[in-house]
VODO-450082 format. One record per residue (C-alpha): residue number from 1; chain; x, y, z. Coordinates in steps of 0.25 Angstrom, whole numbers, plus 5000, padded with zeros to 4 digits. Each point is the difference from the previous one (the first is absolute). Layout:
<sites>
[NUM A [X Y Z]];
...
</sites>
This chain:
<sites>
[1 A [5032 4996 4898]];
[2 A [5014 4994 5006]];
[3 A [4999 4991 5011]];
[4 A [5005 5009 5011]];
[5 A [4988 5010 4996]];
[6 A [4991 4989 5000]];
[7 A [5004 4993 5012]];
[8 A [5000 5015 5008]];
[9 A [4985 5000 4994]];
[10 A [4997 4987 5005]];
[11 A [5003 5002 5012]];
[12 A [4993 5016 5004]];
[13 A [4988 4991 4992]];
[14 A [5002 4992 5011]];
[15 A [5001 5010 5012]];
[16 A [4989 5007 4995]];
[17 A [4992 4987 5001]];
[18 A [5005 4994 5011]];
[19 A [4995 5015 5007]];
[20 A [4985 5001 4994]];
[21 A [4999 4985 5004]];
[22 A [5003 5004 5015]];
[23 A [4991 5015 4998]];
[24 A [4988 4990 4995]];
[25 A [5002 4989 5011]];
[26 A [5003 4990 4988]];
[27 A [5007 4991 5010]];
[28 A [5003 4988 4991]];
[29 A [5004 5010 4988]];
[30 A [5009 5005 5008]];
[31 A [5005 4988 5006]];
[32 A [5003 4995 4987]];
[33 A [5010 5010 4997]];
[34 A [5009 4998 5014]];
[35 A [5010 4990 4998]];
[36 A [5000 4989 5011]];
[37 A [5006 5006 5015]];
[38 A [4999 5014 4995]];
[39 A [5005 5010 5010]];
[40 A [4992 5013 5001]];
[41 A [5004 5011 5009]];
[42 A [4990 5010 5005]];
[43 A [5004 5013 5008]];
[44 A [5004 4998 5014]];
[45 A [5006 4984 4995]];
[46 A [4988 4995 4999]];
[47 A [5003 4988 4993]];
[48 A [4988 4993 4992]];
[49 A [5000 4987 4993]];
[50 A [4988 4999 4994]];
[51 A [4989 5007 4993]];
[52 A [4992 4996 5011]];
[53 A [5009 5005 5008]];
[54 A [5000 5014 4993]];
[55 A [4984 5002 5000]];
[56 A [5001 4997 5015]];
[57 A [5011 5010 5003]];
[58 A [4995 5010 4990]];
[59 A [4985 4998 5008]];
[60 A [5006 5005 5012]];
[61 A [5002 5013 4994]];
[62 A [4990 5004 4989]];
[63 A [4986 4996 4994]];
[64 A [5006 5003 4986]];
[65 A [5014 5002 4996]];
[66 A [5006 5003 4986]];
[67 A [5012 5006 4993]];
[68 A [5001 5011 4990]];
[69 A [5012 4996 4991]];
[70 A [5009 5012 4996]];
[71 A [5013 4991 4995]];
[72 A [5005 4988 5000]];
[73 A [5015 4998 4998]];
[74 A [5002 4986 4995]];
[75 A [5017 4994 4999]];
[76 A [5006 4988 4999]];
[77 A [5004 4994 5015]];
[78 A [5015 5000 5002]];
[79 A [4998 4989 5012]];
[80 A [4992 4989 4991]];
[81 A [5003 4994 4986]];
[82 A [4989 5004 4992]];
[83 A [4992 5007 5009]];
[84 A [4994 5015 5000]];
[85 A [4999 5011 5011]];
[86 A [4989 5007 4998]];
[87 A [4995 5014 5009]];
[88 A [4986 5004 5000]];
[89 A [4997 5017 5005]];
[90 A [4988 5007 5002]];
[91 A [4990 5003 5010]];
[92 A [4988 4992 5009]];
[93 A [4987 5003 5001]];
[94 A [4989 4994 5007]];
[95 A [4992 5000 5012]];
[96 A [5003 4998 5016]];
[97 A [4995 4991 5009]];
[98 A [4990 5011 5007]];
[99 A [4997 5002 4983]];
[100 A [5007 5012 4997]];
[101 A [5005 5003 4987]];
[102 A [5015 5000 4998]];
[103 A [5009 5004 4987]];
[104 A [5013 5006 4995]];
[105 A [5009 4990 5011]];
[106 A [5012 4998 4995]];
[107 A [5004 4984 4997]];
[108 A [5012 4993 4994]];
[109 A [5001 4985 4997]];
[110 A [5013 4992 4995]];
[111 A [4995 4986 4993]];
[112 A [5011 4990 4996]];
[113 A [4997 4992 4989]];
[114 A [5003 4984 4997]];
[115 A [4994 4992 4989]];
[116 A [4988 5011 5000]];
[117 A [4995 4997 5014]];
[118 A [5003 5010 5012]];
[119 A [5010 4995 5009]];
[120 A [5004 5013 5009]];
[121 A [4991 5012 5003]];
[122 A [5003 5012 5008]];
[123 A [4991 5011 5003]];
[124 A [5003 5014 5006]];
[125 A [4990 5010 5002]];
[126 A [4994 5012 5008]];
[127 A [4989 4993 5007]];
[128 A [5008 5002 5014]];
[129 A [4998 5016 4997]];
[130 A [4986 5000 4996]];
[131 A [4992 4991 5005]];
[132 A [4988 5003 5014]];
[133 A [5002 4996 5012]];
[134 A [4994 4986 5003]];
</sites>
């Protein structure tokens, strides 16, 4: 295996991680794999900076969130020196507040990559479109 096959491994191994961690509420796991300062964007801007920060926001919304993973796109970041952009598709599925069931809701996440910890996320997804009325 070269190193730029490995390294693009290493690092969807690391998405993939990083996004059952936050599914299973494995706070420290996941913590572990965000690089100091992180910056993670949720629809509508909302900025979290910390796992804590994420279970908080994400409680605001669902009993249980998770993500169906369809492709991950995985390149080396024109921005950063060694670092890796990585794009994660696929769908969420889960339950609402009131405890319905939802699935098939479209999500996007960019990840970038710096000595194997997270420093950036961005989400986009279809929450806005499906989700009850509070």
């Amino acid at each position: 295996m070269n190193n730029a096959v490995e390294s693009a491994a290493l690092a969807e191994a690391l998405v993939r991680d990083f996004l059952r961690a936050l599914a299973e509420r494995d706070v420290e796991r996941a913590g572990a794999l965000l690089a100091p300062g992180a910056n993670i964007v949720f629809p509508g801007g909302a900025v979290r900076k910390s796992i804590d920060d994420i279970v908080a926001g994400s409680a605001l919304k669902y009993q249980h969130v998770d993500k169906r993973i369809e492709r991950v796109d995985v390149l080396a970041d024109p921005t950063q020196a060694g670092g890796t952009i990585v794009y994660c598709y696929g769908t969420l599925f889960g339950r609402w507040l009131d405890g319905t069931a939802f699935e098939g809701i479209r999500f996007i996440d960019r990840f970038a990559i710096v000595n194997g910890l997270i420093t950036d996320q961005q989400v986009w997804n279809d929450t806005a479109y499906t989700r009850p009325a509070v």
